[in-house]
C-alpha positions in Angstrom: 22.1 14.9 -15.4 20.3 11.6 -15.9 22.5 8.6 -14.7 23.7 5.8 -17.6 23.7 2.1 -16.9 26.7 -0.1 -17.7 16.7 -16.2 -18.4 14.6 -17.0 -15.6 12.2 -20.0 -16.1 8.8 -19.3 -16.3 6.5 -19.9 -13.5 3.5 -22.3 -14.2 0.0 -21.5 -13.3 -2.4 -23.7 -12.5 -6.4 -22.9 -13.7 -9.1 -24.0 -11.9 -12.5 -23.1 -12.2 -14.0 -19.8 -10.6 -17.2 -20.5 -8.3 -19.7 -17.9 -8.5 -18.7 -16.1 -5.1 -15.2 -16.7 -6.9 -16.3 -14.4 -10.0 -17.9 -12.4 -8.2 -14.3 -12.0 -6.2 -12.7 -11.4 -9.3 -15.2 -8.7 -11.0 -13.9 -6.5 -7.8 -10.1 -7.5 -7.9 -10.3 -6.5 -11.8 -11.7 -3.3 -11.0 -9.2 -2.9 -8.4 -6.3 -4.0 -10.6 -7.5 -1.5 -13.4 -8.0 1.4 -10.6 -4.2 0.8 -9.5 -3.2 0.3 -13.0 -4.2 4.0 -13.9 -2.3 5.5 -10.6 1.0 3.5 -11.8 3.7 6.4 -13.3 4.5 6.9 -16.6 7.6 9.2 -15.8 8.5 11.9 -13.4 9.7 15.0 -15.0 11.3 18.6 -13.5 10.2 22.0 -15.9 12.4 24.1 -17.4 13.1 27.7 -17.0 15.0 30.1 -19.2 18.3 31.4 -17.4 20.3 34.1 -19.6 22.0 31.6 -22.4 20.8 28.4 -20.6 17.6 26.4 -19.5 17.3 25.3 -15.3 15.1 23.3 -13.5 12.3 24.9 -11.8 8.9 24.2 -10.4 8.0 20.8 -8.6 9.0 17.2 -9.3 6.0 16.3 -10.8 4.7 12.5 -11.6 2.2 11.8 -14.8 0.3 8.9 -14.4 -1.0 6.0 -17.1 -4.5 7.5 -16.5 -2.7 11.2 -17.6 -3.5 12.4 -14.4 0.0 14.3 -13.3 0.4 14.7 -9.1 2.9 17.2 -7.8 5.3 15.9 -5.1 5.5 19.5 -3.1 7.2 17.5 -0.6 10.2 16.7 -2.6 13.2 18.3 -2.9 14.4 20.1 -6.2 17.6 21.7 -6.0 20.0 19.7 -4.4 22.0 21.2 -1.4 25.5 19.9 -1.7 28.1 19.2 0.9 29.0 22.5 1.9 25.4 23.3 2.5 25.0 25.5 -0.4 21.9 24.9 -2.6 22.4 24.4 -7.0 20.2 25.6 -7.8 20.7 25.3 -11.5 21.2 21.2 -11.2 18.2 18.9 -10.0 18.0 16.0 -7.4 18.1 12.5 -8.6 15.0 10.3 -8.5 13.9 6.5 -8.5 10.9 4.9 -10.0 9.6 1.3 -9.1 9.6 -0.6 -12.3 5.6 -1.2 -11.8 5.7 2.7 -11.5 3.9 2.0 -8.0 6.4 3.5 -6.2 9.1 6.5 -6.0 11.9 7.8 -4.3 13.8 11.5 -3.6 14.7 13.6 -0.9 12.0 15.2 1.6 12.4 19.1 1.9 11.2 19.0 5.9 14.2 16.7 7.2 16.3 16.4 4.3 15.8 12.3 4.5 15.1 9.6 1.5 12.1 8.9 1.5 9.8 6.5 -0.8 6.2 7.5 -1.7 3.3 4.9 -2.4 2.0 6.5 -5.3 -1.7 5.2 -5.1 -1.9 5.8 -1.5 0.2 8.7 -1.0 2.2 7.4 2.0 5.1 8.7 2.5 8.0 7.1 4.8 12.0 7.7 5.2 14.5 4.9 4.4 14.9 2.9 7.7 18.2 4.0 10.3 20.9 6.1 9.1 20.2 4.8 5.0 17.3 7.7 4.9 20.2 10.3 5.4 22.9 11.6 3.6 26.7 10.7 5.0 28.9 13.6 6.1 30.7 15.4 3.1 28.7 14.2 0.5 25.8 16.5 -1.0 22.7 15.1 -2.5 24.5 14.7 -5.7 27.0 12.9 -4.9 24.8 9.4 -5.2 22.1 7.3 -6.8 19.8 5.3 -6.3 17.5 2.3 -7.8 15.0 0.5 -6.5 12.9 -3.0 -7.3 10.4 -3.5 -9.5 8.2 -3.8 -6.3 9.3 -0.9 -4.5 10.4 -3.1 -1.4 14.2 -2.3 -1.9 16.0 0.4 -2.6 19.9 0.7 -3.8 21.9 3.7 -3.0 25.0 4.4 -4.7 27.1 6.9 -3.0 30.0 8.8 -5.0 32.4 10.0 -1.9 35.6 11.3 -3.7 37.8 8.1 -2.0 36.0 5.6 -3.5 35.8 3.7 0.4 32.0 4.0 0.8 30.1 0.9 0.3 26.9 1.0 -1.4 23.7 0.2 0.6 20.9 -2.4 -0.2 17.4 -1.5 2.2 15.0 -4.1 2.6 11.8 -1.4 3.0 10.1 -4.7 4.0 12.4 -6.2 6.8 14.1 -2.8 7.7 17.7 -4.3 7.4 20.6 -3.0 5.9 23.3 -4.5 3.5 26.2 -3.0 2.3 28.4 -3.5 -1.1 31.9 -3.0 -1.8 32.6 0.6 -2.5 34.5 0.1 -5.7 31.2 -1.6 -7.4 28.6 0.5 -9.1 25.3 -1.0 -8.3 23.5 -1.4 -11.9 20.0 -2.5 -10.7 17.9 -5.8 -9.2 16.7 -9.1 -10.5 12.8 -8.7 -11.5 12.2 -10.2 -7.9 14.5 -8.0 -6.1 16.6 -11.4 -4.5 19.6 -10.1 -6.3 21.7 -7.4 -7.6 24.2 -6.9 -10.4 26.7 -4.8 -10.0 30.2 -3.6 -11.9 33.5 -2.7 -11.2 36.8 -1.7 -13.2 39.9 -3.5 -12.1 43.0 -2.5 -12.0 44.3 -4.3 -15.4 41.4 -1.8 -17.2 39.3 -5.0 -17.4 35.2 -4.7 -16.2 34.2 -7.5 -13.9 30.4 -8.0 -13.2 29.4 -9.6 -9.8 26.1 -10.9 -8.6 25.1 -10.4 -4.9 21.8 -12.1 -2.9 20.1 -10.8 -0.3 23.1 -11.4 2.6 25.6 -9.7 0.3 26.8 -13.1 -0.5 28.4 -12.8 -4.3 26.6 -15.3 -5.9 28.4 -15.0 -9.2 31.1 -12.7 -11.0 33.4 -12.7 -14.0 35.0 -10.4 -16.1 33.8 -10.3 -18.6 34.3 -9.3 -22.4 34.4 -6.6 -24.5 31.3 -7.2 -26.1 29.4 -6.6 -22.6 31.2 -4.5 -20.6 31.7 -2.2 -23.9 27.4 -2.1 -24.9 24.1 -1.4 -22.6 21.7 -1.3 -21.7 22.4 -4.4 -19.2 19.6 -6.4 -17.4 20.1 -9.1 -15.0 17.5 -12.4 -14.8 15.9 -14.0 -11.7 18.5 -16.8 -12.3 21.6 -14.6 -11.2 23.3 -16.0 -13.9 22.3 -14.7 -17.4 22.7 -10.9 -18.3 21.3 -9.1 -21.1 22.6 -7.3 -23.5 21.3 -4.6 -25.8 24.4 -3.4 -28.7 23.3 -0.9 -31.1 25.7 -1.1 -34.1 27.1 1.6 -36.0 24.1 1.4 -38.6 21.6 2.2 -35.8 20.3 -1.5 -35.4 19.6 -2.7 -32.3 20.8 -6.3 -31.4 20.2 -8.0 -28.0 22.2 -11.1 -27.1 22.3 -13.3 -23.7 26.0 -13.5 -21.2 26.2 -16.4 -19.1 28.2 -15.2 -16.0 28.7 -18.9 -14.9 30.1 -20.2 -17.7 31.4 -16.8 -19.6 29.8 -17.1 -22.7 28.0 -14.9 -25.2 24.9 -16.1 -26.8 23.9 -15.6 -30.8 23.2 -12.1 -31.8 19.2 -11.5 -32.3 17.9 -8.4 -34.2 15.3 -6.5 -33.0 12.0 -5.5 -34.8 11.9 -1.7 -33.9 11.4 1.2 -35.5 14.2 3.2 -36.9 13.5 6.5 -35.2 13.7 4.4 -31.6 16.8 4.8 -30.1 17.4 2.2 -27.2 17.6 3.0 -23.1 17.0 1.0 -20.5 16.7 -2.7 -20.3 14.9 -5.5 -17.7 14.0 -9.2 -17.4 10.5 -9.7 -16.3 9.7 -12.9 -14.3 8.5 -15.0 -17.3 11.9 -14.4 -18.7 11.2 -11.8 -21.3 12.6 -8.5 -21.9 11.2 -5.1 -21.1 12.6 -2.3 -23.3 12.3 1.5 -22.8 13.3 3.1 -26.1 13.5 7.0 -26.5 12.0 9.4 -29.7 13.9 12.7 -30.3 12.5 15.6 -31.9 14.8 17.3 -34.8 16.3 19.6 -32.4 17.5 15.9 -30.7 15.2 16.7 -27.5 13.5 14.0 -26.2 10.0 13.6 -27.5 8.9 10.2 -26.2 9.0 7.2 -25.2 8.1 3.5 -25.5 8.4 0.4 -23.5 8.7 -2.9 -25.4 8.0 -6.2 -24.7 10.7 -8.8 -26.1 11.2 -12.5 -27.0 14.7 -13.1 -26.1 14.5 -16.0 -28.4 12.9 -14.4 -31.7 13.7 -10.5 -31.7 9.9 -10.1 -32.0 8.7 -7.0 -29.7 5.0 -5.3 -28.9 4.7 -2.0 -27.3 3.4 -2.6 -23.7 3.3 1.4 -23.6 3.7 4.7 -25.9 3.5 8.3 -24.8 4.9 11.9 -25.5 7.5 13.8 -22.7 6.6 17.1 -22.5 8.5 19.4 -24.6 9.7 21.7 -21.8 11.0 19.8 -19.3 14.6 19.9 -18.2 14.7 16.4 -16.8 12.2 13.1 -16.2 13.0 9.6 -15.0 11.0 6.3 -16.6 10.1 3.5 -14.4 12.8 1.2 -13.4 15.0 4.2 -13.3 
């Protein structure tokens, strides 16, 4: 079962002119950018197998690529073993994709660990200390987990029947560990990976949101109103302050309007230029301050048939496809970058 999720100020470049050793620098770092470009994933996907009345998932978790080149991660565990040590082996084990789709994440069949998978290189390492394994009594179900657009950090989300487990934030860079209040559910990072939104449900049925940096410092929270806490996708900026909101309205349009955590307000509605057979997914900031939009195709059987990421003008509703491609008909689950 695939999980559900609850402006930063552009960056100036400055141009100077290229020297000819400098084009020639930059003829190789082009080829080099378009050679990593094609080993970026599109999505990771599970097959599916016909079980009496029912489908399950079977074979290896299996990455296509922009180029269209698919790799299989043998290495990576399918069914997940759950707390009693028993295997399901009709359910499937969550995955993670960087959002540059440079980078993934899932369980290692040889020691059971998290582990996170260069995708161009092939490296594979576990999750620093005890974050690579699982805590007693909880199975490999029982959390989730998110990492950066870079790769460099990875969330994990644990779902321990108390509630008393805190969430972990890994610096893959650093090696250092941070921890989150257990009764928050971590919703993803900032586009540079400095911070991390995360919700909770109070006890007066209310839904507070809460910003954290990279000490575990709360940098910002409110709850906040119906309008967010009540629509998604959410997406969080670079400036820890302004969330994103995408609200689909009963007539299938798709709306995206701007929350200001600091000062708990809700910005003008702005439609979106999509196409009506587009249903909407997963949101994200970039670092310019735009949006990034995954929207979903379904097939008249309502299967997933595709999917599309958009890029968005906050300000005008105008989008352009940034990428456009068909999931497999028989696969019983698959996981977009950012996811």
């Amino acid at each position: 079962m695939k999980r559900l999720t609850i402006l930063a100020i552009a960056a100036a470049a400055l141009v100077v002119p290229a020297t000819m050793a400098e084009a020639k620098t930059g003829a190789v770092s082009t080829a080099s950018k378009s050679a990593a470009a094609s080993s970026q994933v599109r999505y990771a996907w599970l097959k599916s197998c016909p079980k009496s009345t029912y489908t399950i998932p079977c074979g290896s978790w299996t990455v296509t690529l922009t180029s269209g080149k698919s790799v299989v991660l043998k290495d990576a565990v399918v069914h997940p073993i759950m707390a009693n040590g028993k295997v399901d082996k009709e359910g499937a084990t969550s995955f993670a994709i960087s959002g540059n789709g440079k980078v993934v994440s899932y369980f290692r069949k040889s020691d059971r660990k998290i582990v996170v998978r260069d995708v161009a290189s092939g490296r594979v390492r576990a999750l620093p200390g005890k974050a690579a394994s699982l805590p007693k009594g909880l199975g490999m179900s029982d959390l989730d987990t998110f990492l950066s657009d870079d790769g460099t950090k990875v969330l994990i989300d644990y779902f321990d029947a108390a509630g008393t487990r805190p969430s972990l934030i890994v610096d893959l860079t650093g090696g250092s560990t941070r921890t989150l209040r257990a009764d928050s559910a971590g919703q993803g990072f900032s586009p540079d990976g400095k911070l991390v939104l995360a919700t909770r449900f109070t006890d007066e049925n209310t839904t507070e949101f809460a910003v954290y940096d990279e000490s575990g410092a709360k940098v910002n929270s409110q709850v906040v109103p119906q309008i967010v806490a009540n629509n998604s996708p959410i997406a969080l900026s670079d400036d820890g302050t302004t969330v994103g909101v995408l609200i689909t309205t009963s007539k299938g349009k798709q709306r995206l309007r701007m929350y200001d955590l600091a000062t708990d307000t809700v910005g003008d509605a702005v439609d979106l230029s999509l196409p009506k057979s587009e249903s909407a997914h997963r949101l994200f900031f970039d670092a310019s301050g735009n949006v990034k939009l995954w929207e979903l195709r379904y097939d008249k059987a309502g299967n997933v048939a595709g999917a599309t990421q958009r890029r968005v003008s906050p300000g005008s509703g105008a989008t352009s496809v940034v990428d456009s491609f068909k999931v497999k008909s028989n696969t019983w689950t698959w996981w977009l970058p950012g996811e």
